[in-house]
C-alpha positions in Angstrom: -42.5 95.5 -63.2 -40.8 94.6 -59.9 -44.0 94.5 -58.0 -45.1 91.5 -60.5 -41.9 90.3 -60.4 -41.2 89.7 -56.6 -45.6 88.4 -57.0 -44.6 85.5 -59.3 -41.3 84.5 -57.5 -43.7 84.5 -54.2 -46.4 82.4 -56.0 -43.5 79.8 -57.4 -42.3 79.6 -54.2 -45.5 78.6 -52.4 -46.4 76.3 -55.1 -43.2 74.6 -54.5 -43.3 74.4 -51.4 -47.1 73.3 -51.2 -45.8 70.1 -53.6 -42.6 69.7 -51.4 -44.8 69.2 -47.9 -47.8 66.8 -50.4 -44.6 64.6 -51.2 -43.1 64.4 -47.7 -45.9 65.1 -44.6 -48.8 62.7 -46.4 -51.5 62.0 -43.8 -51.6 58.4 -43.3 -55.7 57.9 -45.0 -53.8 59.6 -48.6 -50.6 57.6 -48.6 -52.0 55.2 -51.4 -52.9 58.2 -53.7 -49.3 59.6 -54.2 -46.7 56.9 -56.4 -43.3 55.8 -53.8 -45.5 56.3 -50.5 -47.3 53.5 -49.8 -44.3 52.5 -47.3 -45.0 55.9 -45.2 -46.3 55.9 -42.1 -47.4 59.0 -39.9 -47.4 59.0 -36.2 -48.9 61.6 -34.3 -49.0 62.8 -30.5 -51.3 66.2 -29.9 -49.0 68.9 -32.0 -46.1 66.5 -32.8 -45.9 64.2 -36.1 -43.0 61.9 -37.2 -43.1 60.8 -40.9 -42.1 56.9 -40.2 -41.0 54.7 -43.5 -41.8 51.2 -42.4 -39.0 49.0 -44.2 -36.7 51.2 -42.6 -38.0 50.5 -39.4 -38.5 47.4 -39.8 -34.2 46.7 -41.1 -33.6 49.0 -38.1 -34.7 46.2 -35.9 -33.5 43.3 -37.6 -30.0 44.9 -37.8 -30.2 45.7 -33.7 -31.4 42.1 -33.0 -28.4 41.1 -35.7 -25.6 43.2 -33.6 -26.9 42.1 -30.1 -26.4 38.4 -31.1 -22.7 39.4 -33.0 -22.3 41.0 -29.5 -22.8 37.7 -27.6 -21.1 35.9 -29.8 -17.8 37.5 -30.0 -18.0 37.8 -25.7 -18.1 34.0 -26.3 -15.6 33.0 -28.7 -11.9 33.5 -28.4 -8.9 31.1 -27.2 -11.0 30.4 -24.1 -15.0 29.5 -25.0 -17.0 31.5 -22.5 -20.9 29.9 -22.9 -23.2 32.1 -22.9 -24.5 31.9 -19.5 -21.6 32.7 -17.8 -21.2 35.9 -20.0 -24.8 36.7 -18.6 -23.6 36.2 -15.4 -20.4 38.1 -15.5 -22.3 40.9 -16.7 -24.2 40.8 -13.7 -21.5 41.1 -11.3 -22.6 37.1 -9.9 -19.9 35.4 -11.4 -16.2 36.0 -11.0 -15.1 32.5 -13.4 -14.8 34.9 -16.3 -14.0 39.1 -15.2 -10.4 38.8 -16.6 -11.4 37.7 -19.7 -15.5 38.8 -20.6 -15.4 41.6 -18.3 -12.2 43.4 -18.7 -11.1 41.7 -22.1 -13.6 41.2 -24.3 -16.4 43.7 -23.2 -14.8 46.9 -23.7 -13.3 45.9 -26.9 -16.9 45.1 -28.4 -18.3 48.0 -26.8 -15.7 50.0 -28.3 -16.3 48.2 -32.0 -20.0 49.4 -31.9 -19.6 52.8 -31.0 -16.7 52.9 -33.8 -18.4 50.9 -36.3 -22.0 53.8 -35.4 -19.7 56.8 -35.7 -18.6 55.5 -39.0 -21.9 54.7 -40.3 -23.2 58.2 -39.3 -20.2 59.8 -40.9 -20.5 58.1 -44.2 -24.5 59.1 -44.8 -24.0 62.3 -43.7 -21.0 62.7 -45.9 -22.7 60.9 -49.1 -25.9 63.0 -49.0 -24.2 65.9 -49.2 -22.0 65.1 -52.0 -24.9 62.6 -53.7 -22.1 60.3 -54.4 -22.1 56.3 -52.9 -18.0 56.5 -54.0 -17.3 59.5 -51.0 -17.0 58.9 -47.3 -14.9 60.3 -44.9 -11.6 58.0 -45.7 -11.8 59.9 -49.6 -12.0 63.1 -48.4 -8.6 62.9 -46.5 -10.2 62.6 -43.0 -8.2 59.1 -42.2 -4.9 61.0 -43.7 -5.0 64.0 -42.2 -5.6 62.1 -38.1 -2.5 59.8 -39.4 -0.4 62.9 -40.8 -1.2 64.7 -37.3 -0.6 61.0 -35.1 3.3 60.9 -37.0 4.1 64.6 -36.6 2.9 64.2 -33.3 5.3 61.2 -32.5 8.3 62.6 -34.4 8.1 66.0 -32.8 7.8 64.3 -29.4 5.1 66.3 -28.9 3.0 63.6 -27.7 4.1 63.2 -23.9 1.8 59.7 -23.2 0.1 57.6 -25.7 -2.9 58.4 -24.3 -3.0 61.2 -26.0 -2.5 60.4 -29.5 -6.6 59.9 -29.8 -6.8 63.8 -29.1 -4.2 64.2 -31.7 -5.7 62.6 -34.5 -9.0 64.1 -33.9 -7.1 67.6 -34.4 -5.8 66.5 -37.5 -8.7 64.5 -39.1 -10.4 68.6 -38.6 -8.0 69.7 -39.6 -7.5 68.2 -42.7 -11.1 68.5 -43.3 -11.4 72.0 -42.9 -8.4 72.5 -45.6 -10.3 70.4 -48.6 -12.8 72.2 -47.7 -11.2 76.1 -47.9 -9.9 74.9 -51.1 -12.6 73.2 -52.6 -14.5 76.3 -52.2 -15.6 78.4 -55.4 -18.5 80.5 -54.6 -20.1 77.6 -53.4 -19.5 73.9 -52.8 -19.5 71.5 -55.9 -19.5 68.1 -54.4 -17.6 66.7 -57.4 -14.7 69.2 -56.7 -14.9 68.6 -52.5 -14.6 65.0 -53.6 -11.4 65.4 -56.0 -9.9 67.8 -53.6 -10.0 65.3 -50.7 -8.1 62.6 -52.9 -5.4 65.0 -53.8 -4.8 66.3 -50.1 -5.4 62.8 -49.0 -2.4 61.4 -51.2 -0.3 64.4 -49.8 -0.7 63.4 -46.2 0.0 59.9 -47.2 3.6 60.8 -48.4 4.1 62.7 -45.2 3.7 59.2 -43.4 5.2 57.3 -45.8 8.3 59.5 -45.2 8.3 59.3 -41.7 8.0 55.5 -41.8 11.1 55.5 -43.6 13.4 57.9 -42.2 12.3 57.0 -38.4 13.5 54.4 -35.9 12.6 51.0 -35.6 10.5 51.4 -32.4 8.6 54.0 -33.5 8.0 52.9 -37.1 6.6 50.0 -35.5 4.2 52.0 -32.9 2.7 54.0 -36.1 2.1 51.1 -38.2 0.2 49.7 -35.7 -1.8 52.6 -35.3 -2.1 52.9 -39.1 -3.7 49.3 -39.7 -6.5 50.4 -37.5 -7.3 47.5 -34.5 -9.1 47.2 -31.3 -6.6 44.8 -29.3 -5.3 46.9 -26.4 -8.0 49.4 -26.5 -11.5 49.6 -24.2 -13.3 51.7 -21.9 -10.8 54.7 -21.6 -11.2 54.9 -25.6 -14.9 54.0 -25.4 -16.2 56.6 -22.8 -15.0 59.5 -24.9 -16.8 58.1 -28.0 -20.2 57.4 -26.7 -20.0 61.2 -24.8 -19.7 62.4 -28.5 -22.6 60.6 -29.7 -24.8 61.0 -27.0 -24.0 64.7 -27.5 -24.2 65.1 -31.4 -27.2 63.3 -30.8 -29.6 66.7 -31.3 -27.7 67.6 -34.2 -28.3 63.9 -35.5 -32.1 64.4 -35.7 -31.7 67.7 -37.0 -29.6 66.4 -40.3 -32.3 63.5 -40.9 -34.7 66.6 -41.5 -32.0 68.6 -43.6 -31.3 65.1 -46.0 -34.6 65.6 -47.5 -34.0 69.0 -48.3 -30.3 68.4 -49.4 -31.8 65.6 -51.3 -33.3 68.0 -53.8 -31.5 70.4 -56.2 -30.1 73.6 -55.2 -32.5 75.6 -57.1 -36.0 73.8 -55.3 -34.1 73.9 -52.0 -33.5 77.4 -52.6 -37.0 78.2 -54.0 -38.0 76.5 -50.7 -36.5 78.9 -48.3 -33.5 76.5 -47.7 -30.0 77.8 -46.8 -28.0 74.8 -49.1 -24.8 76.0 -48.2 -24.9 76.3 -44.6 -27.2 73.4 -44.5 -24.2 71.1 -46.2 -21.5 72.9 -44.2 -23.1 71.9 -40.9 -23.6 68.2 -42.4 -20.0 67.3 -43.4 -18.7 69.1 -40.3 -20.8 66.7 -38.5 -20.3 63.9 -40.2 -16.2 64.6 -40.1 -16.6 65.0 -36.4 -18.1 61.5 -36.1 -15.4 60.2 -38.3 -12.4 61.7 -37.0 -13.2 60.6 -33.3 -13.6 57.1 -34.1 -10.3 57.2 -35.9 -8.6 58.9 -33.3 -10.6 56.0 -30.8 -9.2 53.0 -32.9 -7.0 54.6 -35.6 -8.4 54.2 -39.7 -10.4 51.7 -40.0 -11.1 51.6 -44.1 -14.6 51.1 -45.8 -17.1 50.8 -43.4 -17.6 54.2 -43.8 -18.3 54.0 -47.5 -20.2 50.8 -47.4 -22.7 50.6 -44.5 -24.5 53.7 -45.8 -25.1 52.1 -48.9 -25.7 48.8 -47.6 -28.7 50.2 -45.2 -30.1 51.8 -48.0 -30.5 48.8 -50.1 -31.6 47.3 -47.6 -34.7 49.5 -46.3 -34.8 50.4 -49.7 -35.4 54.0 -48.7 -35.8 57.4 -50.8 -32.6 59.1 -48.7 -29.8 57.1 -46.7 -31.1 56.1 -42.8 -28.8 57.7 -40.4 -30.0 54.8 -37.6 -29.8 51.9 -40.3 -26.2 52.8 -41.5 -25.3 53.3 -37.8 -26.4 49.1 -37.0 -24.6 48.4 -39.7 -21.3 49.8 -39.5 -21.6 48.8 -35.7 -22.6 44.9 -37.1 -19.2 45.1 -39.5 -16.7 46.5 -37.1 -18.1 43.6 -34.6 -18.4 41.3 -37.0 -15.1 41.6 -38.8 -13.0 42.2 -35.2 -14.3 38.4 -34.3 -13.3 36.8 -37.5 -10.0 38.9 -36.6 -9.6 37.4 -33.6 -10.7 33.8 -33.9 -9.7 33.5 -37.9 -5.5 32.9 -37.4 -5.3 32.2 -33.4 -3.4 32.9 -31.7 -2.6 35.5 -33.9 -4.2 38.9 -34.9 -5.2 40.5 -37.6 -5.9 44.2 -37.0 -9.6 44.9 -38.0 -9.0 47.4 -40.6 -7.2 45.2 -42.6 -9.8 43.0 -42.5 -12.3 45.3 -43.5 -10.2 47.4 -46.3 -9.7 43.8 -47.9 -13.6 42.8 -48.2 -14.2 46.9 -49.1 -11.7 47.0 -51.6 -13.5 44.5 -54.1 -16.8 46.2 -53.5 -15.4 49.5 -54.6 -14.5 47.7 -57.1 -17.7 46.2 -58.1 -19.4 49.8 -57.2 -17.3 51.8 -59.8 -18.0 49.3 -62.8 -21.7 49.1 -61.6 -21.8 52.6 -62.3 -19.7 52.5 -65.1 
């Protein structure tokens, strides 16, 4: 009997994955014949194909045309109105009207916004696919708590010689706090609903350890996490900025190699399994990535709330795509965090509002609207 046995669970298998590559490699001539692919595209180049969806390449360019001109716009507006010209210009190095303010100001500061505003993105597709839940993003799953909890520890220990330190720290504690909802989420196996719930409840933990400090600390450096806490870009540029875009450009590989595993994560455990695929270790090395990304943008420009929740699900309605784009939800948390630190700047002037207040009170009604939507 096992001889048959181990025959028919071979045969299932091949069938399953024979349907598994007809619904996700389609040549581009038999597109039309299969329902949901008529928006596929395959490119080839001698032994190398890319399945392409076109809407999402399409939004994917829009969104980059939409966050160069946010770009511009925010080197040009602030208390002093720098035309566009002259921004060209002092980008160039053939103008010296404007360094103070475009080139050592306001560049690194955008700069900085996009690279946050990608790493966000990133962190909250990766972290919604594996869960399959638009409520969960990095901020729910105690990510944001656990870089504060380790940022006032840090600071009441006076463990933290300089300040330029604290963005190492709060990496080390976003991990960290990571790694622990996950060790105790774990029951022979990874439920998302449970990683989900588990995150909240360690999440509210770490927030009483901060709201503790804030009230049994001193003045100065109450005021010196609170800052830190609302989440804001004044003050901050390349030396935060160079760090951020080396971890990027170096998670890159593991970037392309989580598009591929969405598709099989996308499926149920008992087809990905049937197809070969290890689910476990493939959604372990996709929420370690996508805390990674999430923790060293907090620890770049301190929590900055719901773009991390909402860009994912924003570029998928968007592109109107069968999974979440990674490069999509990456223009769009970049166009948000640029977006939203203009209107900081140039909304109460010369005041300003930190950007993650901004954004936590336009995310706050859409969570909102996103739990009654799904009732």
């Amino acid at each position: 009997m096992r001889p048959a046995r181990i025959r028919g669970r071979t045969s299932v298998r091949t069938s399953v994955r024979a349907s598994a590559r007809a619904s996700t490699c389609l040549p581009t001539a038999a597109t039309a014949r299969y329902p949901g692919s008529a928006g596929l595209a395959v490119l080839r180049h001698r032994s190398l194909s890319l399945l392409l969806h076109r809407r999402s390449a399409a939004v994917a360019g829009a969104l980059l045309v939409l966050l160069g001109a946010v770009m511009l716009l925010s080197a040009c507006l602030g208390q002093t109105y720098v035309p566009p010209g002259e921004v060209w210009r002092t980008l160039r190095g053939t103008s010296g009207t404007y360094d103070l303010v475009v080139g050592e100001l306001r560049v690194p500061r955008i700069v900085l916004g996009a690279l946050v505003g990608a790493a966000l993105g990133l962190s909250g597709a990766l972290v919604q696919t594996v869960t399959r839940n638009p409520l969960a993003s990095p901020d729910v799953i105690g990510v944001g708590h656990g870089a504060a909890a380790a940022t006032v520890l840090a600071l009441a220990t006076g463990a933290v010689a300089s300040p330029g330190a604290l963005p190492a720290v709060s990496v080390a504690g976003g991990l960290a706090a990571a790694a622990l909802v996950y060790v105790l989420a774990w029951r022979h196996g990874m439920q998302p609903s449970r990683f989900v719930l588990t995150g909240v409840g360690v999440g509210v933990a770490l927030s009483a350890v901060v709201q503790l400090y804030l009230t049994e600390s001193e003045l100065d450096a109450a005021e010196q996490v609170k800052l830190w806490l609302a989440g804001s870009l004044n003050g901050r540029g390349w030396d935060q900025a160079g760090p951020l875009g080396w971890v990027l450009l170096v998670t890159a590989p593991a970037l392309v190699w989580a598009s591929r595993a969405q598709k099989q994560l996308g499926l149920d455990d008992d087809t990905a399994a049937a197809l070969g695929v290890r689910v476990r270790r493939a959604q372990l090395g996709v929420t370690g990535l996508g805390v990674v990304l999430a923790a060293c943008a907090t620890g770049a420009a301190g929590p900055i709330g719901f773009v991390a929740l909402t860009s994912p699900q924003l570029a998928r309605r968007l592109s109107r795509s069968p999974q979440l784009p990674l490069v999509s939800s990456a223009l769009t948390g970049a166009v948000v965090v640029v977006g939203a630190d203009l209107v900081a700047r140039t909304l109460v002037p010369p005041l300003e509002i930190p950007v993650g207040a901004l954004t936590s009170l336009v995310g706050g009604p859409y969570l909102l609207w996103l739990l009654g939507r799904r009732g």
